[in-house]
C-alpha positions in Angstrom: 0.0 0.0 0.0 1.1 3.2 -0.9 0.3 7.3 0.4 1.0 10.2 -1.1 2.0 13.0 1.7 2.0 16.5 0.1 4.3 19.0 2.2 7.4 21.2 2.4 10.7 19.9 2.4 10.8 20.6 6.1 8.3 19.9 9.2 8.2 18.9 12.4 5.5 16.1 11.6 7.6 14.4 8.9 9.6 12.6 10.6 6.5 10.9 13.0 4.3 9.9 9.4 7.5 8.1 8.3 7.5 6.3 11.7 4.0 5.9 11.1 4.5 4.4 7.9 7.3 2.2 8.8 5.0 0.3 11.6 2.4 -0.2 9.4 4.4 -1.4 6.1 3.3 1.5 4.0 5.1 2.7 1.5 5.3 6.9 2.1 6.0 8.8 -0.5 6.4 12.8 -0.7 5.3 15.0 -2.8 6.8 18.1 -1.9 8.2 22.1 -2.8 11.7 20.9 -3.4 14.5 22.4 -6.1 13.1 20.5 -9.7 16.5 21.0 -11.3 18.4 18.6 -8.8 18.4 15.2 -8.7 16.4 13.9 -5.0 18.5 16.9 -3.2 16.9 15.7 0.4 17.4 11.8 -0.5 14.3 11.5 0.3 12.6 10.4 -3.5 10.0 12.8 -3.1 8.0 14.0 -6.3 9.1 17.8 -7.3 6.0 19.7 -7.0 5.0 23.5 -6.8 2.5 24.4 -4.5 1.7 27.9 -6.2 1.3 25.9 -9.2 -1.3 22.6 -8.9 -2.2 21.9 -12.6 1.8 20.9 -13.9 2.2 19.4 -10.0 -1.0 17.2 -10.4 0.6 16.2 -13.6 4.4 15.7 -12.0 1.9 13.0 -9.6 -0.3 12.0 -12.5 3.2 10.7 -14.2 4.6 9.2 -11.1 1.4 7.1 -10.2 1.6 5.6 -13.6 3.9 3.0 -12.5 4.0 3.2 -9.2 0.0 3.1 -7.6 -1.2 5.3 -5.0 -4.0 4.3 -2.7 -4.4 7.5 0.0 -3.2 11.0 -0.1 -2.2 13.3 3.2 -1.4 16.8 3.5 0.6 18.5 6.2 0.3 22.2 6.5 -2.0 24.8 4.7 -0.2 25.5 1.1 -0.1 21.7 0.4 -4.3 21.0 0.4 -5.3 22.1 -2.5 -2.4 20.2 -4.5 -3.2 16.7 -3.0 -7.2 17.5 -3.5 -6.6 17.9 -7.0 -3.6 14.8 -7.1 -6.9 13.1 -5.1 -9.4 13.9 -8.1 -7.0 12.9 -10.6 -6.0 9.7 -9.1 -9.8 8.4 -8.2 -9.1 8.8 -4.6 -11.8 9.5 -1.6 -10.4 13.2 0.3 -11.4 16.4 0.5 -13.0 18.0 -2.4 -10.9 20.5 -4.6 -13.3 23.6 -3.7 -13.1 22.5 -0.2 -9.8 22.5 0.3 -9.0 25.8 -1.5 -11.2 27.4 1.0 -9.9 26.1 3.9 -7.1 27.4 3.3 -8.0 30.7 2.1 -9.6 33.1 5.3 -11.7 35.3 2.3 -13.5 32.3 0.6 -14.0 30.5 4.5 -15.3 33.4 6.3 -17.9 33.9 3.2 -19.2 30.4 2.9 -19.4 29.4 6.4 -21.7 33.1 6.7 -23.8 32.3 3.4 -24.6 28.6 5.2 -26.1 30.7 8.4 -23.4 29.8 10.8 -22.8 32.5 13.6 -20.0 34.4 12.2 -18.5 37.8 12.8 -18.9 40.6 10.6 -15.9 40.8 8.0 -14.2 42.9 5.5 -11.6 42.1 2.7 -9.4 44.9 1.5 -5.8 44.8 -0.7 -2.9 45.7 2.2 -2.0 48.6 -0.1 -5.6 50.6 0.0 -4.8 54.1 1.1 -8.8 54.1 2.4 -10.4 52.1 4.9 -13.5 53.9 6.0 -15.5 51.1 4.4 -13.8 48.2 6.4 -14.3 49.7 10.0 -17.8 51.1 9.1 -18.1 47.0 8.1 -16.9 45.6 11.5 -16.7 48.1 14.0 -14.3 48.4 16.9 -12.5 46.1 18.1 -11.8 44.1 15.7 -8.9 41.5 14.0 -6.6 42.3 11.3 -5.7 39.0 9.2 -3.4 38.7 6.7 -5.3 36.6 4.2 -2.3 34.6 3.3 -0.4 33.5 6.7 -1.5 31.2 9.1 -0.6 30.3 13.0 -1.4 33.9 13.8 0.9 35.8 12.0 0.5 38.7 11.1 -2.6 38.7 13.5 -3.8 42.1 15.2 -6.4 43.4 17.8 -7.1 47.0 17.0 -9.6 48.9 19.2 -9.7 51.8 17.2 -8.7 54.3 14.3 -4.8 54.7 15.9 -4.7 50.7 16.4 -6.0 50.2 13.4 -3.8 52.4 11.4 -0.4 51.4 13.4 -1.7 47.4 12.5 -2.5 48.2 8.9 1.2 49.9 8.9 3.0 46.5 10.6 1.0 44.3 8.4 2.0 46.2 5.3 5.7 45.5 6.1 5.4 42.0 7.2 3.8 41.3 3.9 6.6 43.1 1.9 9.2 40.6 3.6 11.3 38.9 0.3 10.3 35.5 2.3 6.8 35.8 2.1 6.6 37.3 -1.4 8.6 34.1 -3.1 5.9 31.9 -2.1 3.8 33.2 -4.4 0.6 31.7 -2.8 -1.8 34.2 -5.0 -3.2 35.8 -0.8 -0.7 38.0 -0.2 -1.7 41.6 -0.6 -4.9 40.8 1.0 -6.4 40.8 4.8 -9.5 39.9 6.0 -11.0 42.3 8.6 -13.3 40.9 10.9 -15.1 41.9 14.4 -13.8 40.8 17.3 -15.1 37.8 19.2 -14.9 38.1 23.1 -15.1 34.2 24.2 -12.9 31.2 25.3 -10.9 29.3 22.4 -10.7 25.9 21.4 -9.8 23.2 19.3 -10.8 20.0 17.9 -9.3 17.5 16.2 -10.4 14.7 14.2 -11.6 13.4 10.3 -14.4 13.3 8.2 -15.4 9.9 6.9 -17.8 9.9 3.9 -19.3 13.5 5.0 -19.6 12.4 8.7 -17.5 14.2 11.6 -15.3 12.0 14.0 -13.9 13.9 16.5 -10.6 12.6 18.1 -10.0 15.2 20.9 -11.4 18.9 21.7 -8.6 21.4 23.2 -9.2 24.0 26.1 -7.0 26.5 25.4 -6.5 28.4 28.8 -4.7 31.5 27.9 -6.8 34.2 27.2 -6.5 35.0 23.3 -7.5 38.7 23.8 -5.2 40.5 21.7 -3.4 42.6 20.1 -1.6 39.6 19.5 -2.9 36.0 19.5 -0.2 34.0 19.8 -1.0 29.9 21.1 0.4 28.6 24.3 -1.2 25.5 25.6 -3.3 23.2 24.3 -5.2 20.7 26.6 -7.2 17.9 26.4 -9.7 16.1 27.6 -11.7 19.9 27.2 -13.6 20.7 30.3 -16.4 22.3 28.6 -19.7 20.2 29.9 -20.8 17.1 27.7 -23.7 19.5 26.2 -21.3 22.1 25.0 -18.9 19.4 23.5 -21.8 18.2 21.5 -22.5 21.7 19.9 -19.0 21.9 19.2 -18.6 19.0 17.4 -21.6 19.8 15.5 -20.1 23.3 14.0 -17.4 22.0 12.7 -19.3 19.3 11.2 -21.8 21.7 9.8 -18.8 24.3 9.2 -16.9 21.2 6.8 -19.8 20.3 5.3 -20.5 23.5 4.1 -16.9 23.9 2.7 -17.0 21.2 0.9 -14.3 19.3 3.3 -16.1 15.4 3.4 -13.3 12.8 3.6 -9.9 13.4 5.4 -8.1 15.2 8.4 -10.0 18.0 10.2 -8.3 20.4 12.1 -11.0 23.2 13.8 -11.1 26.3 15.8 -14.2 27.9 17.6 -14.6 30.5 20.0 -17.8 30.3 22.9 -19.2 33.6 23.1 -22.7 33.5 25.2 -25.2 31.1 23.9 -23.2 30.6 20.1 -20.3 28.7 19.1 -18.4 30.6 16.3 -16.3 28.7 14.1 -13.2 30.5 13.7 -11.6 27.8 10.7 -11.5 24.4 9.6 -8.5 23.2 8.1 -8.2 19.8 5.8 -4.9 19.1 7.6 -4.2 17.7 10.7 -2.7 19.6 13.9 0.8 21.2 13.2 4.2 20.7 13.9 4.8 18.7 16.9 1.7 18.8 18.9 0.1 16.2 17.2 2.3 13.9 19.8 -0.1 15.1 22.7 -2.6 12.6 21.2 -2.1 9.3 21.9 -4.4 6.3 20.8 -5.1 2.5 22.4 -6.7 -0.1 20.9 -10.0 -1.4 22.1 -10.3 -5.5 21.9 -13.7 -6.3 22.0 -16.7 -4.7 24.2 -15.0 -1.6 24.3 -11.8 -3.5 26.5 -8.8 -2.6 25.9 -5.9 -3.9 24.2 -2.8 -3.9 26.9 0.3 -2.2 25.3 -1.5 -1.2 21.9 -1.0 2.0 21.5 -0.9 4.2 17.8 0.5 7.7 16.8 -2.1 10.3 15.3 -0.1 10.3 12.3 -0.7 5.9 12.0 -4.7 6.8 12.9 -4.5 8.9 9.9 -2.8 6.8 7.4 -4.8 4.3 8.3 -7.8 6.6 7.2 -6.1 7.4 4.3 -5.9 3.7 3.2 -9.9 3.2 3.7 -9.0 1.1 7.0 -11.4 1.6 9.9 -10.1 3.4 12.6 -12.9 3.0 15.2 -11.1 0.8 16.9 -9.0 3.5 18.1 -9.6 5.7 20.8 -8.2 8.8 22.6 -5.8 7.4 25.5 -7.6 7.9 29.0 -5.1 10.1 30.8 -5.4 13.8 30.6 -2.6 15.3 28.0 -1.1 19.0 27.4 1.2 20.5 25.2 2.9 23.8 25.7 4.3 25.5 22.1 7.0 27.8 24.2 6.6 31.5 23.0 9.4 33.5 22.1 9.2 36.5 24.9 11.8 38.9 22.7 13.4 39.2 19.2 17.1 38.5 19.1 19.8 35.8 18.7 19.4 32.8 21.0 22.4 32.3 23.0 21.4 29.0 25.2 18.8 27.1 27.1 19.1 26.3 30.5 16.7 24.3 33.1 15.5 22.2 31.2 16.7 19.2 32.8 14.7 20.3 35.7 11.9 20.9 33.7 12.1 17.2 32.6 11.9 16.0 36.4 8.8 18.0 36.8 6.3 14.9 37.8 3.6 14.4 34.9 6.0 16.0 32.4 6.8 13.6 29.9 9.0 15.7 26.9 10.7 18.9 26.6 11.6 19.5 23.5 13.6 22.7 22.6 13.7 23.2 18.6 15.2 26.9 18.4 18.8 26.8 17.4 22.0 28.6 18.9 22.5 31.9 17.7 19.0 31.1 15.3 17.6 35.0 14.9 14.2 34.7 17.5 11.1 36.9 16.5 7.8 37.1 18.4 4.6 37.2 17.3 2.9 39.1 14.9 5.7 38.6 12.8 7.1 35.3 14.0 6.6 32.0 12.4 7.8 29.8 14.7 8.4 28.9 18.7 11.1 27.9 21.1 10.4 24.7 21.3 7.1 22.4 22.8 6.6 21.1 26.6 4.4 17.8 26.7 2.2 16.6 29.8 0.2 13.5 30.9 -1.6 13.9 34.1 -4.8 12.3 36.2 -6.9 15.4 35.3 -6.8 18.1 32.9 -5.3 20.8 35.5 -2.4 18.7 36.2 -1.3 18.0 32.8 -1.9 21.8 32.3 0.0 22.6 35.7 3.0 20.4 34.7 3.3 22.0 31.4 3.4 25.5 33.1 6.1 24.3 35.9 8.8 23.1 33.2 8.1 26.5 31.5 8.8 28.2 34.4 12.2 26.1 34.7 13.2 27.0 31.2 15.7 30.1 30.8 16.5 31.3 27.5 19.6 34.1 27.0 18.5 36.0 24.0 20.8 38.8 23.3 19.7 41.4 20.7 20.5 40.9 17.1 23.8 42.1 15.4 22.7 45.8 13.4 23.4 45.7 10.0 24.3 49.1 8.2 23.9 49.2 4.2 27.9 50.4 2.7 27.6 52.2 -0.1 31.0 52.2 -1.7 32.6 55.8 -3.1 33.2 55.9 -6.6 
C-alpha cells in the first residue's frame, strides 16, 4: 500500500508519518516544494512539485502514479491541500473535495461560505494591504476588531485593534510583514490581502479529528487556557480532555461538522477552531490538515479488543490513525488514551539571537511532564509574534486530570531560561566611486 504525503521539504511532523508508515508497512511517499532541477536533493525520493502551481504538479503526480499506484493521499500544512485535493481527483481517490480545500485554506473564501450557510459568524471585510482608504472596512466591523493577513496562518501577522490609531499602526506593521522577500517568493496568489473581521470576546478551542464519507469524528477537543484577547494571538497551551460540559462538547462537534460540510471538506483530516461567546459557538476555521508541527504527539491512541476492553500495550500515533484513514482502513477501533494530555508551544518573549537554554533538565523532572523538547537553534535570529513563524520549542504533559497536565506543562516552562541577546545591526555600505 502506498500514500502520497503533500508537504514542504521541512516539518516537524515528517519525521513521525515516516514512523508511522514504517509500523504499518506503507510505503510513504512525498510530494513536496523541493529544487526540480536537482536530482532527489533531500534523499528522500520525493516528487518535485509547486505548491503555487497545482495543474503541472498534479501532472508531476499523475506521471509518477503511472507505474507506481497510490492508494491515500495526506497533507501537512495549509499551502499543500489544494495540490493533494486535485492529485486526489485525478488519481480516483476519496479526500477532501478540490473547492473545499482551497477554501480552507483561504480566510476570504472560508469566512464567506461558512456566513452564506447561516453559521454564527462575525462581521468581516476584505481589503488589498495597499488601500490608502479604509473607511469602508471599519464602518463594516466596527471596533474592536482583528486584522488577518489573508495569506499567513498560525497567527501571523494577527492584530487586535480597538480603534482608528490601532487600526492604522496594525494596517502599517501588516503592510511590512507582507513586503518581507520570504513571504513574497511563495507566491501563494493571498498576499496583498487581509480579512477584517469583528472581534469575538469568548474562550478558544480546538478540535481534532476526520471526516469519513461527510460524517464528523472527533478525536479530541482542546481548552486552550490562555486568554486569546489581543493585540496579539499567539498559542500557548493546548489541553485535552476539554472541560467544557458534555452539552457544549456536542455543539462543538456539531459546527465543525456543519462548518466542513459547508466547505465542501467530506473525507480526510479536520483540524478546527471555535470560539464560545454567550449562547453561540463561532467557528473561527477548519482546516483539511491535521494539527501542526509537533503537537500532534499530545494525542495518543489504544486499541479497544472487544466490548470496548482494551488492548494492553496497543498503542498508535495520530499520524498511523490517519494513514490508516487514508488507506480506507477503519479506525474505530482506536480511541483517545484515558489520561489527561497537554502541550505547551513555548513562545518567544523577545526578538534576538538565541544564545542558550538552561533548566530544562529540571523541567524534565517535573512529575507528569513527559517531553521537553527545545527546537530553536544557537545563535538562530528569535522573532515574536505578529511577525514570527515559529516557537522555542514544545513542553508535553500526561496527568490524572486536565489541570495537572496543564500545571505540569506551566512548571517546566517556568524552569526553562532562554539568554537571548539582541540581534547584530546591519548598516547598508555604499561604496565611493
Amino acid at each position: 500500500m502506498r500514500v502520497l504525503l503533500f508537504s514542504h521539504t521541512t516539518g516537524y511532523q515528517l519525521r513521525s508519518f515516516n514512523d508511522a508508515a514504517a509500523d504499518l508497512g506503507v510505503d510513504l511517499v512525498f510530494a513536496t516544494d523541493r529544487c526540480h532541477q536537482l536530482e532527489d536533493p533531500w534523499q528522500d525520493r520525493a516528487i518535485p512539485v509547486r505548491f503555487y502551481d497545482p495543474e503541472a504538479s498534479v501532472r508531476a503526480v499523475a506521471e509518477f502514479a503511472r507505474t507506481d499506484h497510490v492508494d491515500g493521499v495526506m497533507a501537512v500544512g495549509d499551502r499543500p491541500v489544494e495540490t493533494a485535493a486535485r492529485a486526489a481527483e485525478a488519481l480516483g481517490i476519496r479526500w477532501h473535495s478540490v473547492n473545499g480545500a482551497r477554501a480552507s485554506s483561504d480566510k476570504r473564501r472560508s469566512r464567506a461560505v461558512l456566513a452564506a450557510a447561516g453559521l454564527p459568524s462575525p462581521r468581516f471585510y476584505v481589503q488589498p494591504i495597499a488601500s490608502p482608504d479604509w473607511s469602508d472596512a471599519i464602518a463594516a466591523t466596527g471596533f474592536p476588531c482583528v486584522i488577518k493577513p489573508v495569506g499567513l496562518s498560525g497567527s501571523r501577522g494577527v492584530i487586535r485593534a480597538d480603534g482608528p490609531r490601532d487600526f492604522a499602526s496594525a494596517i502599517e506593521r501588516i503592510r511590512r510583514l507582507l513586503a518581507r522577500p520570504e513571504i513574497r517568493s511563495v507566491r501563494a496568489g493571498l498576499e496583498d490581502e487581509v480579512l477584517i473581521e469583528s472581534y469575538i470576546d469568548g474562550a478558544e478551542f480546538a478540535i481534532e479529528g476526520v471526516m469519513t464519507d461527510g460524517g464528523f469524528e472527533p478525536f479530541a477537543i482542546f481548552d486552550k487556557p490562555d486568554p486569546l484577547a489581543g493585540p496579539f494571538f499567539e498559542e500557548t497551551i493546548y489541553v485535552t480532555p476539554s472541560r467544557l460540559d458534555a452539552a457544549l462538547q456536542t455543539r462543538v462537534s456539531s459546527s465543525i461538522e456543519q462548518a466542513a460540510a459547508a466547505l465542501g471538506l467530506g473525507h480526510g483530516p479536520i483540524h478546527g477552531e471555535c470560539r464560545i461567546a454567550g449562547d453561540e459557538v463561532y467557528v473561527l476555521e477548519v482546516a483539511a490538515r491535521p494539527i501542526g508541527g509537533l503537537c500532534s504527539r499530545v494525542l495518543e491512541f489504544e486499541r479497544a479488543s472487544g466490548e470496548g476492553r482494551r488492548a494492553k500495550g496497543e498503542r498508535a500515533s495520530l499520524e498511523r490513525v490517519l494513514l490508516e484513514h487514508a488507506l480506507g482502513r477503519p479506525i474505530d477501533r482506536w480511541t483517545r488514551e484515558r489520561p489527561a494530555a497537554a502541550v505547551m508551544m513555548v513562545p518567544i518573549p523577545k526578538r534576538g539571537l538565541l544564545k542558550r537554554v538552561t533548566g530544562d533538565d529540571a523541567a524534565r523532572r517535573i512529575p507528569d511532564v513527559t517531553e521537553v523538547i527545545v527546537t530553536a537553534k544557537a545563535d538562530q535570529l528569535l522573532e515574536p509574534l505578529p511577525e514570527a513563524g515559529s516557537y522555542l520549542g514544545f513542553v508535553f504533559a500526561r496527568g490524572n486530570t486536565p489541570a495537572d497536565a496543564e500545571r505540569a506543562v506551566r512548571d517546566a516552562h517556568a524552569a526553562l531560561a532562554f539568554e537571548i541577546e539582541p540581534p547584530i545591526p546591519v548598516r547598508s555600505v555604499t561604496a565611493e566611486a
